[in-house]
N, C-alpha and C positions, 0 to 999 in steps of 0.2 A: 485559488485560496491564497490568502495573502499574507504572510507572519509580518507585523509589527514587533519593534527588540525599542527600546527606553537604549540610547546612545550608550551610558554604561554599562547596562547589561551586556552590549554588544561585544565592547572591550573587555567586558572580565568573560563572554565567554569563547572570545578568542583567545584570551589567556590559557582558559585552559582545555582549550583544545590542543593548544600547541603542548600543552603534557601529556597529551593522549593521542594515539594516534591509530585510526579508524583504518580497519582492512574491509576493501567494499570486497564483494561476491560478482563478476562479472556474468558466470554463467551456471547452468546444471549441471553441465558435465566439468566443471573446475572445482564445483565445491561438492559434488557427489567424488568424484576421484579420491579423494582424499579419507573417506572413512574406512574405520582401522577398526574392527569389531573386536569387542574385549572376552573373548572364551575361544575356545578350544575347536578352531576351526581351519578346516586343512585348507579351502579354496574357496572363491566366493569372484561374482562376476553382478556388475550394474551394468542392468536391460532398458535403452531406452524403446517403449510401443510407440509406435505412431502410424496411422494409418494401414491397420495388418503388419506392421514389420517390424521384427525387432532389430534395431542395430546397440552392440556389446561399449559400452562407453567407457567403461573399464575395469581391470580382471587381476585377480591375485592366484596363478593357478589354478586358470580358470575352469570354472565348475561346468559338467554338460547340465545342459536345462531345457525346459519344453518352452512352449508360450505362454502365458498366462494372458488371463482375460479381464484381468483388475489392477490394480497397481496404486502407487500414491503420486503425488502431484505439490511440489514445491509452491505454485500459486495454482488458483484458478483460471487466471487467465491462457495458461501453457496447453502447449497443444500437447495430446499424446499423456503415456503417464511414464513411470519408472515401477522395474522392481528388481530385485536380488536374488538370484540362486546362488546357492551356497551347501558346502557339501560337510556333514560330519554325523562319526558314526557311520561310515560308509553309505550315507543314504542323502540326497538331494530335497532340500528345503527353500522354503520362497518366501520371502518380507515382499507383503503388499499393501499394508498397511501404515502411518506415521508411527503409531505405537508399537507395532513388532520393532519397524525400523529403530527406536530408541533404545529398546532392549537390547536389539542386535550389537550396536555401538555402545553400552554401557560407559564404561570410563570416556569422560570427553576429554579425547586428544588434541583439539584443536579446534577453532573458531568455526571451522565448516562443522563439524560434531553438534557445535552448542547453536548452531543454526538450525539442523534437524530435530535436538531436541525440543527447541522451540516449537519447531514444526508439530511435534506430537502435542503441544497443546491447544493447537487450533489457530496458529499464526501461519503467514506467508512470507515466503522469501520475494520480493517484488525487484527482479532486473532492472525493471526500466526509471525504478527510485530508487537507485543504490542509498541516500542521503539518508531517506529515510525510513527505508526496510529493506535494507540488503547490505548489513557492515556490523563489526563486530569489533573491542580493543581488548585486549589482557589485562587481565588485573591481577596476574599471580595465581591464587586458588582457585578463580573462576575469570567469568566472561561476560562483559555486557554485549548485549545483541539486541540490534534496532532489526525489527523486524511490523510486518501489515498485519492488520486485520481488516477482514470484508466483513463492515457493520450495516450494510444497507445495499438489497438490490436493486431499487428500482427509488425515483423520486426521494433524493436521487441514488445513483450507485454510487458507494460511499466506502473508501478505503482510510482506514487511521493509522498512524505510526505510533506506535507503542516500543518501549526499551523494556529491557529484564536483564535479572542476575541468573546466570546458568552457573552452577556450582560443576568443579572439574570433579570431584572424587562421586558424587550421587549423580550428575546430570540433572539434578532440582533446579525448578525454575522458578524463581519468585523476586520477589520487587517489582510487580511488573507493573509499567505506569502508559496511562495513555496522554499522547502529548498532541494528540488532535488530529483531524483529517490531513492528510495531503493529496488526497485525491480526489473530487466530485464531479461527474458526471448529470448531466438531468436532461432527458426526454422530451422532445414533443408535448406527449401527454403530461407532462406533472406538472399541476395547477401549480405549486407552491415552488416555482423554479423565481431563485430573487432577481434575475433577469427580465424575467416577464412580469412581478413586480414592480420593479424600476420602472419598466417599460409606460406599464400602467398608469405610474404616478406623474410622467412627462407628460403624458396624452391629457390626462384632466387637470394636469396643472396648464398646457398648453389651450384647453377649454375655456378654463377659468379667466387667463389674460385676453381672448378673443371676447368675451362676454362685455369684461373691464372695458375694453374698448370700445367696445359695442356704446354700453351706457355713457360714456364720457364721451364720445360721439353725438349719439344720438341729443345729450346738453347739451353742445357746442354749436349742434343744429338750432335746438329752440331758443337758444340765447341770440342768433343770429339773426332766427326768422323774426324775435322782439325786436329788435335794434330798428331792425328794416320801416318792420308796419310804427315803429316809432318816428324814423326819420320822414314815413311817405305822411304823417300826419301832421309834422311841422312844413309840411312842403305844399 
């Protein structure tokens, strides 16, 4: 997918980029580390699952905990999931959910924070497009956060970059704006792939000039075979 920018747009939004300045997310365990839960909790430990195992990604005197058999997932594409034990009131609790998870962080402390809360609204943190869903800048009271959505699985699969305001004191998410795919994918099977479109319209236009020829041909023929039985009659 190809973004087209009008030369000046390009400059004024380098301008002011350079008054902004973008913290991408490199991984899940760099931006899950980082959450600081707003209530009254003695320990708390982030579990990555993956394949049967859990390995502890990291711990704030850390809480014992069992396995769990669900968890949440920064994108879809991630293998494995995450979840939290977390200990208060003397008794061991589990965030498997996006939405518990937001609760759990309440006040957002920091741009990993206002990424998660994103997360509870059905966005994706996307690694491998930091540009365009995985970064976030400061604005004082709050946080803009470019984060994915998965709007289409199939024909094609289709990821969009969408921005929003995360408010720091509610964790509220709104402004949110969609600024278009940057991902697409298309299958074999999907008729409606503009590749094979394209493809299409080379072949019959490739038809069409063989035809052309054909006919200006085949006149250059009968014009010649005239010429001839005219000259064998003057002879």
């Amino acid at each position: 997918m190809k973004k087209i920018f009008v030369l000046t747009s390009l400059f004024a939004a380098l301008s002011f980029q350079s008054q902004e300045k973008k913290v991408h997310f490199t991984n899940a365990e760099n931006l899950l580390r980082d959450i600081s839960p707003d209530r009254n909790i003695i320990s708390w430990t982030v579990i990555h699952h993956l394949e049967g195992k859990d390995r502890v990604l990291t711990t704030e005197r850390k809480s014992p905990f069992e396995s769990q058999g669900k968890g949440f997932k920064l994108n879809p594409q991630e293998r494995g999931y995450y979840y939290i034990a977390f200990t208060q009131a003397g008794s061991t609790q589990y965030i498997t959910d996006p939405n518990s998870l937001k609760s759990f962080i309440g006040r957002i402390d920091n741009g990993e924070e206002a990424a998660l809360a994103a997360l509870a609204h059905g966005y994706q943190i996307d690694f491998e497009f930091k540009d365009y869903a995985a970064n976030y800048v400061d604005h004082g009271s709050y946080y803009i956060v470019d984060a994915g959505k998965v709007t289409s699985l199939e024909c094609p699969l289709s990821r969009v970059h969408y921005t929003m305001r995360v408010d720091k004191a509610t964790g509220a998410v709104s402004e949110e704006k969609d600024l278009g795919p940057y991902f697409e994918l298309y299958g074999k099977e999907c008729k409606n792939n503009p590749h094979y479109s394209a493809l299409d319209r080379q072949i019959e236009e490739a038809k069409l000039r063989a035809e052309e020829q054909k006919r200006i041909q085949k006149e250059l023929t009968k014009k010649m075979e005239k010429k001839v039985r005219k000259q064998q009659r003057r002879n």
